[in-house]
C-alpha positions, 0 to 999 in steps of 0.5 A: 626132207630137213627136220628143224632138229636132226632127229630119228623119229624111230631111235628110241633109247628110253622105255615110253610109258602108256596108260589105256584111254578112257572115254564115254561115247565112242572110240576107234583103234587102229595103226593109224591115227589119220585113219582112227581120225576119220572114224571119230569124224563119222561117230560125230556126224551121228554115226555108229560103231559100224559106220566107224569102223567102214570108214576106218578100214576105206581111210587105211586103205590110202594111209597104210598101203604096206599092209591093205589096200582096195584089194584086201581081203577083210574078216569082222566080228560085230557085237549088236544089240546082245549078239556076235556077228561074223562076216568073212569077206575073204574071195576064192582063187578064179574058176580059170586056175588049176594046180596044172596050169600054174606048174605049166606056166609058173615051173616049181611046185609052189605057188609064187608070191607075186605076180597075177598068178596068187591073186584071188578075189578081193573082198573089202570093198563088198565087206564094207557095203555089207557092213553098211548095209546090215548094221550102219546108220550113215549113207554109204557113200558119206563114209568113204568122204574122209578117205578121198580126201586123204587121197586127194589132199595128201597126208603126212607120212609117218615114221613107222609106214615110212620104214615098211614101205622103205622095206617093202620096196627093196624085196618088190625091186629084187623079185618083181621087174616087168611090165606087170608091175610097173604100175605099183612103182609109179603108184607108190614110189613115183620118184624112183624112191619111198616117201621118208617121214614127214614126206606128203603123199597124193593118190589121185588114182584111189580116190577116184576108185573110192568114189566109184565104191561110194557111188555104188555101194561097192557094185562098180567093184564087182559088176561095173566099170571098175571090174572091167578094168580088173579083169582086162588087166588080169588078161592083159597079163596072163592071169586067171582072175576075170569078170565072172568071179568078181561077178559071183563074189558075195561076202559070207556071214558066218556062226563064230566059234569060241573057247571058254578060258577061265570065264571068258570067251574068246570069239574067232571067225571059224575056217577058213580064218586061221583063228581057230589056232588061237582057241586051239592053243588056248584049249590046251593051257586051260589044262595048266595054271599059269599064274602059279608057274614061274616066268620060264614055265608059263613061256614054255607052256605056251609056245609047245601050245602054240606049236601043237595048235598049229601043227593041227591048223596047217595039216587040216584047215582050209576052206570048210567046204573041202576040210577031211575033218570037222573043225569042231572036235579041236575045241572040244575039251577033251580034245584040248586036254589030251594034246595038254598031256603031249607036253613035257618038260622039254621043247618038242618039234611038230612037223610044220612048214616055215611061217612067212611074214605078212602085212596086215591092219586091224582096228575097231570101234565101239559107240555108247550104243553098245556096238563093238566092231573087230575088223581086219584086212590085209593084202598079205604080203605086204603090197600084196602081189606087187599087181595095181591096176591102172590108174585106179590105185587098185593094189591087189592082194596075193593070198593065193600064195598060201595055197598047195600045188600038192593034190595031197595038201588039204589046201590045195588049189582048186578053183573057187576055193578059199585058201587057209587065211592068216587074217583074225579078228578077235572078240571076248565076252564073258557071262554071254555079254561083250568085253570087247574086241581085240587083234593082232596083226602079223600073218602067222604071228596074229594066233600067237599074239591073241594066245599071248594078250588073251594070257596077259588079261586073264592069267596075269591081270594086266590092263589092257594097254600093259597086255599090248605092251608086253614083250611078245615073241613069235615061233616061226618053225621046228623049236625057233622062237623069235623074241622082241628086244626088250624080251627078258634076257634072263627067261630066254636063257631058260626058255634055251635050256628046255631046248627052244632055238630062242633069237633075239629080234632086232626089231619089233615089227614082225611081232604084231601089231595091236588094238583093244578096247574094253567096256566096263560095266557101267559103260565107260570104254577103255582103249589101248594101242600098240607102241609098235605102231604109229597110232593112237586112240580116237575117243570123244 
């Protein structure tokens, strides 16, 4: 495609400043500003926070399918009326699949990433018409309008989506060949390449899916047509999910569970939801003043926290119906401060496996109600398992791919069960009212970016766009610390000195991708995104 200037939209040479967004009546956050637009859409039509929120999370689904798509998972924490609410919407691996059958039919002792075989049941579509039916005000099927026209009509593609689609192809193209997956290349790069910024893009497929789930509240997903379809593929093909799962799936609501650090809470769904390594984390510095340590310090603290949180996280947590432990004693004080003494001066190694990337989109929304949404969902890797359905637009997530063929493995494969999920939305009150919701995006790195922002907020009094903004950085296993370019040279050298393997990214898309908005007192909202993205915030 020819611009009229021969430029780059992603070379950028010189620092870009952002001042958070202040608006009255609503706002919505997310990756995209497509998406947040269709959002803002349904808060002027007259619907709530809610309503917002569902129609932001159908939108993305067609205008960033890198990372979510219909066969996500999704996780919410919703404010209303003075109290949090927790919806988890993550599905379990099929009745049909065994740790045996898959080493019989896969070979190895891992699962793999791609493929029928790691796909477990989707749970958006049943969260947004959970959402819808608890707390919206809006018809449902009104709000996945704005996502089937972008389906139908096309969109522009921006420059950022336009690099993780590019990047997305070229592992797709070197580890999924086959009939099994020739739906995703005609879906999603029907030329035989990736859409370039600029580029239009149509899914006539999806919307059509999206009508269908408007149609019937997300039933023709589960128990209707649309389900026929998923499981005669999946049999088609050799894989484990059928009718009868997708069938049983409810979402879940769930208590959230929080840390107090500082006077403030941070509220995080309870497992299978890996936002327990956040509060973990946090429970350790708490034992610690970061604001009177020097820069080298404060970094040094958080990432032995963090690799102590998730030393404990990935021994243990999993579905809570088959945890060993009660997952309540790692945000006892007590717990936390006894962990805090294991810190020395000097970078120590848990023993952990390697943490791989993941693709993910978070967002929220608020209304002059009072109702703050924080909402995730993701098809973990990515395009997920590299499985679309035909001629539904139907991509679908791989997060049986975190599971253990080990029978030792407190997350191991069983059938119905959840596997240890990445995905967290993020939520913070203080004196029992709502501050606001806040994510990260990024597979493993999202507890790491929640430790950091909440950090940035409380310990180093930064507003809320300064907090997203800072240079993050991402531990990935042993003593190795990944950090973002503008990360400051001078403190990763001293950081190296204390015995952390420290590397300098060459880029930032690993390290997360965030959305924030905060209510002040007299109810003014204040929204902040990340310049990792392509978006914007959506206020009136």
């Amino acid at each position: 495609m020819q611009h009229p200037f021969a430029f780059d939209p992603l070379y950028a040479p010189y620092p870009s400043r952002r001042i958070p967004v202040y608006a009255r009546r609503g706002m919505v956050a997310s990756s995209s500003a497509l998406a947040n637009a269709a959002g803002l859409s349904i808060l002027r039509q007259g619907g709530n926070a809610v309503d917002a929120i569902v129609a932001t999370a159908a939108a993305l689904t067609v205008l960033e399918p890198t990372s979510n798509g219909l066969g996500s998972d999704a996780f919410a924490l919703v404010w209303n009326k003075g109290s949090l609410h927790g919806l988890n919407s993550s599905g379990p691996a099929p009745q049909k699949i065994s740790i045996d059958k898959v080493k019989a039919h896969c070979g190895g002792d891992k699962m793999p990433r791609y493929g029928w075989t790691p796909v477990t049941v989707p749970g958006a579509p049943a969260a947004w018409a959970e959402l819808s039916a608890k707390f919206g005000r809006l018809p449902f099927a009104q709000l996945m309008e704005p996502a089937i026209a972008y389906a139908d009509e096309g969109y522009p593609v921006p420059p950022m989506l336009a690099f993780l689609w590019d990047e997305a192809f070229q592992k797709f193209r070197k580890n999924c060949t086959g009939a099994e997956f020739e739906e995703l290349y005609k879906t999603f790069a029907p030329q035989g390449a990736t859409p370039q910024a600029g580029d239009i893009v149509r899914l006539p497929g999806h919307a059509q899916t999206l009508r269908a789930i408007g149609q019937s509240l997300a039933e023709d997903f589960y128990r209707g047509d649309l389900a026929a379809r998923i499981a005669a593929e999946s049999a088609a093909f050799g894989g484990y999910l059928g009718a009868e799962d997708l069938a049983a799936f409810r979402p879940e609501w769930v208590k959230p569970i929080s840390v107090r650090y500082r006077g403030y809470d941070l509220w995080e769904i309870p497992p299978n939801g890996q936002g327990i390594v956040a509060l973990m984390a946090l429970n350790i510095l708490k034992e610690f003043s970061l604001e009177a340590c020097d820069e080298i310090r404060a970094r040094h603290l958080q990432w032995e926290a963090i690799k102590l949180a998730f030393a404990d996280a990935r021994h243990y947590v999993t579905d809570p119906a088959h945890m060993r432990v009660d997952y309540h004693q790692f945000l006892d004080p007590a717990f936390g401060a006894a962990r805090a003494r294991e810190i020395t001066e000097q970078a120590g190694v848990p023993r952990v496996s390697d943490l791989p990337a993941s693709g993910t989109v978070y967002l929220c929304a608020a209304d002059e109600e009072g109702t703050m949404v924080s909402y995730i969902q993701s098809n973990y890797m990515g395009f997920g398992s590299g499985i679309v359905v035909r001629d539904t637009g139907i991509a679908l997530q791989n997060r049986g791919a975190d599971f253990s063929l080990d029978p030792e493995n407190a997350n191991r494969l069983m059938p119905g069960k959840k596997s240890y999920h990445t995905i967290i939305p993020g939520f913070v009150t203080k004196d029992g009212q709502a501050v606001g919701p806040m994510g990260v995006m990024g597979g493993y790195m999202q507890p790491q970016g929640h430790v950091q922002v909440m950090c940035n907020l409380v310990d180093f009094k930064l507003n809320p766009q300064q907090a997203l903004d800072a240079p993050r950085w991402q531990w990935t296993n042993g003593n190795r610390f990944l950090v973002e370019p503008s990360f400051p040279v001078e403190t990763a050298r001293g950081l190296a000195a204390r015995g952390h393997d420290v590397e300098v990214a060459l880029q930032s898309v690993s390290f997360g991708r965030g959305q924030m908005i905060v209510r002040l007192d007299n109810g003014v909202l204040v929204g902040a995104t990340e310049p990792r993205t392509d978006s914007n915030i959506a206020c009136y």
